[in-house]
N, C-alpha and C positions, 0 to 999 in steps of 0.2 A: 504493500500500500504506500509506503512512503516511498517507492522508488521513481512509481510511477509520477508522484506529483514535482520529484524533486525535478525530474523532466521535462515534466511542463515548466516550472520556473525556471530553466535552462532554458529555455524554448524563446517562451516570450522577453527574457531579460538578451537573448539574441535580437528578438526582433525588434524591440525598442530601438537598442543600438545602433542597428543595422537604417532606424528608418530617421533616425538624425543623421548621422557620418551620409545619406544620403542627400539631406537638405543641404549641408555642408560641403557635399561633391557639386550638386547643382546649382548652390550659390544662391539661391531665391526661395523663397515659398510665397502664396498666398494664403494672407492673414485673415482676408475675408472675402467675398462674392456675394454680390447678388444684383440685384436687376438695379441698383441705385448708386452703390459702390464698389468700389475693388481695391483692396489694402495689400499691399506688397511689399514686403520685408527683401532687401535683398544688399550682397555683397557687393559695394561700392569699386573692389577692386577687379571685378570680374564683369560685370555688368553696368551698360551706362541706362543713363533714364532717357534714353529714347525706344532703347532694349526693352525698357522697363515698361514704356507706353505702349509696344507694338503687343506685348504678354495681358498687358490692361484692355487692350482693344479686341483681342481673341476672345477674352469676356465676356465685357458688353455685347460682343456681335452676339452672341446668344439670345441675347434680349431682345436683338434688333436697334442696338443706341452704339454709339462712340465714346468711348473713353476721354478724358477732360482733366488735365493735371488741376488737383484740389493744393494740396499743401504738404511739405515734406518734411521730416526730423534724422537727425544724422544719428543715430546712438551710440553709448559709450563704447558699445562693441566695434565701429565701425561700418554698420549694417545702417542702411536708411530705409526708413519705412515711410513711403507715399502713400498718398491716396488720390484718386483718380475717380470721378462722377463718370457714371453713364449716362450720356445724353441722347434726346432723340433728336433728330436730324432740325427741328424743330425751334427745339432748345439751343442748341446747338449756335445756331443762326440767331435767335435772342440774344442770344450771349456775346457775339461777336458785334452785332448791332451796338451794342453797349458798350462795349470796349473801344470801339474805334470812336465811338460821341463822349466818351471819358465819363460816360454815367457811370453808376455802380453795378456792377456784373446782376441781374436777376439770379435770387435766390429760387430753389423748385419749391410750386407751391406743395401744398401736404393735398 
């Protein structure tokens, strides 16, 4: 009876392992998804953020919207984690509209 469990704890304490040294071979993860935003953690030395915008934009296109740099933090690790709005095409053009007339960027309503 104990043999077997001590196995399984062998098992999964591999697979933990195995599924960081993985993040850490590919340099990125997503932090978050979904049809509104996309948060992504990633290795400053390995990937740039336009990298980082084109993996935001694989996303969204789920949705059927485009990716939109929101705001970015550098952390003490080295690792910056963005975030990026999905927009609809829509939005999109709002927002561009307002940028180029030096308004305030529209917020998405709820």
């Amino acid at each position: 009876m104990t043999r077997p469990v001590l196995a399984l704890l062998l098992v999964l304490q591999l697979a933990a392992c195995s599924t960081v040294s993985s993040y850490f071979d590919r340099g990125y993860r997503i932090r978050q998804e979904n049809s509104e935003n996309v948060v992504i953690e990633y290795d400053i030395e390995k990937f740039s953020d336009v990298a980082m915008l084109e993996k935001a934009n694989g996303t969204c296109a789920v949705y059927g919207k485009s990716a939109v740099f929101n705001k970015s933090d550098l952390e003490s690790t080295g690792h910056r984690v963005t975030v990026y709005r999905c927009l609809t095409q829509a939005e999109r053009r709002e927002r561009e509209a307002a940028e180029k007339a030096g308004e305030p960027v529209p917020l998405r309503r709820p």
